[in-house]
C-alpha angles and dihedrals in degrees: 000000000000087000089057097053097048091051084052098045090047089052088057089050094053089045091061100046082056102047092047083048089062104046092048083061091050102048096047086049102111117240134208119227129222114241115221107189091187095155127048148333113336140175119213103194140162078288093088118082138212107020096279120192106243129203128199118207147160113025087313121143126204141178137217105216095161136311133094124263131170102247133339113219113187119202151163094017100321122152129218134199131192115192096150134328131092128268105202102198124006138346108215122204115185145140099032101317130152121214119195107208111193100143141338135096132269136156103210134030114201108186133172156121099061095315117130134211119211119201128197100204147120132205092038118174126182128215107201082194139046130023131122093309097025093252108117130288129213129201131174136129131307105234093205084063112005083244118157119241136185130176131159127229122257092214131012093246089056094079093060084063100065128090115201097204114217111249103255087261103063090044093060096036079062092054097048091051081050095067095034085066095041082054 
């Protein structure tokens, strides 16, 4: 009997070495944060380290200028602009937020709630069906580098929340057409 109740005291005790070694693993494991950017202008560059997730808020604006991060959410009147850098999951617009898209690389564009995506690019060309969550998908050129893009739609109504803005050319050229008919 006494036996019995040493061996199970002694399993207790192993169970919690080996509960305190985890969480000293854990603990030393490095983490990533999450950058919140909620008041003013900000730049978000290669500077920052390990993918993090980044939210806009607040009337804040920032812009990619380069770097990777995990994924860009937009919200309560917040303003984004790509100019270059990589998004390695999923841009987010909501809340009444306005995204300026000239260059970079995502796979995935989530929009709603009154935000707008503007998009400087030719060529565009828009899949109702397919990407990553069978969606839609659109792909076309970057204006700001002729480089070709491609991303799908998160949900079906994102996509009637993106702009593609005509390249400066055509826009005249419309003008122009304009007063020849008033003409």
């Amino acid at each position: 009997m006494k036996a019995q109740k040493l061996r199970g005291r002694e399993g207790r005790m192993s169970s919690v070495k080996i509960l305190i070694i985890l969480i000293l693993l854990l603990s030393a494991t490095p983490c990533c944060a999450d950058l919140i950017f909620d008041t003013g202008y900000n730049i978000f560059d290669d500077s920052y380290p390990y993918y993090p997730e980044v939210w806009v808020i607040n009337n804040a604006v920032l812009d990619v200028v380069g770097g990777s991060m995990g994924k860009l959410e937009l919200t309560d009147h917040a303003i984004g602009n790509i100019y270059r850098g990589e998004i390695l999951h999923k841009l987010a617009t909501i809340d009444n937020t306005i995204v300026n898209i000239y260059d970079g690389k995502f796979d995935m564009l989530a929009s709603g709630n009154d935000s707008v995506a503007y998009l400087y690019a030719y060529d565009v060309t828009y899949y109702p069906t397919g990407g990553l969550a069978d969606c839609g998908w659109i792909e076309g050129i970057y204006y700001s580098n002729d480089a070709p893009f491609s991303f799908s739609f998160y949900t079906s109504a994102s996509y009637t929340h993106l702009q593609v803005v005509p390249e400066p050319s055509m826009i005249l050229l419309l003008g122009f057409g304009c007063l020849f008919l008033r003409k």
